[in-house]
Structure formats: C-alpha cells, structure tokens
N, C-alpha and C positions, 0 to 999 in steps of 0.2 A: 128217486134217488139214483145218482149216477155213480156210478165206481169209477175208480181212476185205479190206473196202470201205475205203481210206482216205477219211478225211474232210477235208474244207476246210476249215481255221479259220474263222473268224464275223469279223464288223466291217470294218473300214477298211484300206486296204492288204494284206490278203490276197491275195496275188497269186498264181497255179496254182503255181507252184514253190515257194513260203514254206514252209519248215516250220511245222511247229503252233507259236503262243506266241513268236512274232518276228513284226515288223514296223517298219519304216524311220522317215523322218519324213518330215512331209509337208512342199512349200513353204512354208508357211505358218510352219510353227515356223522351218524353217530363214530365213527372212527376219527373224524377230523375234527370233530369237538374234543374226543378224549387230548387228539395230538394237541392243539389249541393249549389245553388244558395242563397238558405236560411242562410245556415250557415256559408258560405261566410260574407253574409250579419251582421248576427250575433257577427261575431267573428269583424269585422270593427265597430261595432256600440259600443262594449267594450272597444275597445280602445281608440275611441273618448271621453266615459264617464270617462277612466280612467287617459286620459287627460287633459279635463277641469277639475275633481276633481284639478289635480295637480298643472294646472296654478293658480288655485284659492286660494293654499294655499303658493306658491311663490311669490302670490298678497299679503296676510298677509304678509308673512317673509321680503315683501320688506317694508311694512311700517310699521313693526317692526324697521327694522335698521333705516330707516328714524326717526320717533318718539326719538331714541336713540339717532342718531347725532344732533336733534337739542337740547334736555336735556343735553346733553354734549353743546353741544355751551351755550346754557344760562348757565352753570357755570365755561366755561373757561371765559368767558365774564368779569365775577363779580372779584370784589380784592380778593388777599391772603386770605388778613384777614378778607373778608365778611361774615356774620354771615351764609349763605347758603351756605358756606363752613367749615363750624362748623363738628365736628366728629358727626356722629351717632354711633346708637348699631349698634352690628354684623348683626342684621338682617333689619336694614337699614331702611329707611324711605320708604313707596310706597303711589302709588296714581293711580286713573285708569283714562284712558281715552279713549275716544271714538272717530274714525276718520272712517267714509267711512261706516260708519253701524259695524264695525271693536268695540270689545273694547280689550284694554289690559289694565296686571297690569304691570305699570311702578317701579323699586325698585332702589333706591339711596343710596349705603351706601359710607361713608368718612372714611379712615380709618387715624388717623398720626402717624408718624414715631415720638418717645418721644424725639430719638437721634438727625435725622436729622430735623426734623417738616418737612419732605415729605410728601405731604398729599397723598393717591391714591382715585382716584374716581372710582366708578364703578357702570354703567346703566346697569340695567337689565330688557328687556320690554317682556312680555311672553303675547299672546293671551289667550283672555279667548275662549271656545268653540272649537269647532274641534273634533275630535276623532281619528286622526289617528298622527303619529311624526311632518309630515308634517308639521302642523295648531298649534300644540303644543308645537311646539319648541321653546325654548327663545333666543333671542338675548343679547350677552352682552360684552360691550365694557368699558374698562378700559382707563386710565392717570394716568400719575403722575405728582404733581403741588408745585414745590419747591417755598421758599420764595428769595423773592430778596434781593440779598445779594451786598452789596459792594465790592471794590476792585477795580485791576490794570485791571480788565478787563471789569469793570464798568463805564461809566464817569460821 
C-alpha cells in the first residue's frame, strides 16, 4: 500500500482546508454583484412608481367619463322643451364637483339649430389638479336632441 502526498489546489483562494476544484468568491465580486444588483433594483422600483402614477390618473379619467355619462342621462331624461334644455352662450354653463377626493369642472353648453330646433349638448368634465396630460385631460361627450314631430311614422 502506497500513500500519496495530498496535493494543494493551484490559484486564488486555495486555502489549507479547500478541497481540490472549489473555491469561494472573492470581495471583490461579491461588491460588484451587490452593485449589479442595486440598479437592477433601481430601475424596477421606477417603473413601479411610474405605474401607479399612471393607474391613478386612468382612476381620474375613468370618473371623468362616468361623471359625464350620468350629466348627459340627467338631461336626456328631461322634456324637449325643459328649461335645462334652454340654449346657453358658447361658453356654456359649468359647475364643479367633487367625487372620491377627485374635483372637476363640469361645462354644459346647448347649442339649437334656428332651422331645424336640433338642439346639440355637450359635457365637458376636465380635472382640477395633476400636472402631467394624463390627470389633465378632459372628457367630452356630445348628442343631439331633435323635437318630436308628427307624421305617418308617428302614432
């Protein structure tokens, strides 16, 4: 039976107790992995913020339109000839409201047609606050509201 000499690994971190073919990492990597890691981290934690900005102002814009559709229902609601369906000026009647911590101006203008008496409505609900298109942007949705007329297609 012959005994053999164990040998020492070769290179870098070879340390008296290392088996053959392992060795750790040095600080060096492990600092540049942490940095790696950092701005990894960095660059996902932007995108999250520039997420929720976004959802928050798609939160507005959605009850922008909502706010709209139901100002439009309460004056499809009403008669022709209801006085809340009276002409305004061109720049239309407004009002603000406030919904969810949310306020907006609400702007209502009437316009009629002298020929036909078509009336067109048009809602316009713009947030107050924000600072970027998003938060800013107004919603505005239109009709138009003929009178009722007689005839063979009438009964």
């Amino acid at each position: 039976m012959r005994i053999r000499k164990r040998q020492r690994p070769a290179g870098r971190n070879a340390g008296a107790g290392a088996p053959a073919g392992q060795r750790g990492f040095t600080l060096i990597e492990v600092v540049m992995s942490m940095g790696i890691m950092t701005v990894v981290s960095l660059g996902a934690l932007s995108l999250f913020t520039y997420a929720i900005h976004y959802n928050g102002g798609g939160n507005t814009r959605a009850i922008a339109v909502g706010l709209a559709q139901q100002r439009m229902e309460q004056l499809r609601s009403v008669a022709f000839t209801d006085t809340r369906l009276a002409a305004t000026t061109p720049s239309g009647t407004s009002s603000t409201v406030t919904y969810e911590g949310n306020t907006f101006l609400v702007v209502t203008t009437i316009q009629v047609d002298a020929t036909t008496g078509v009336k067109t409505v048009t809602i316009k609900v713009t947030p107050y606050g924000g600072n970027d298109l998003l938060t800013k942007s107004s919603v505005t949705i239109s009709i138009l509201r003929a009178p009722s007329a007689t005839g063979p297609y009438m009964g």
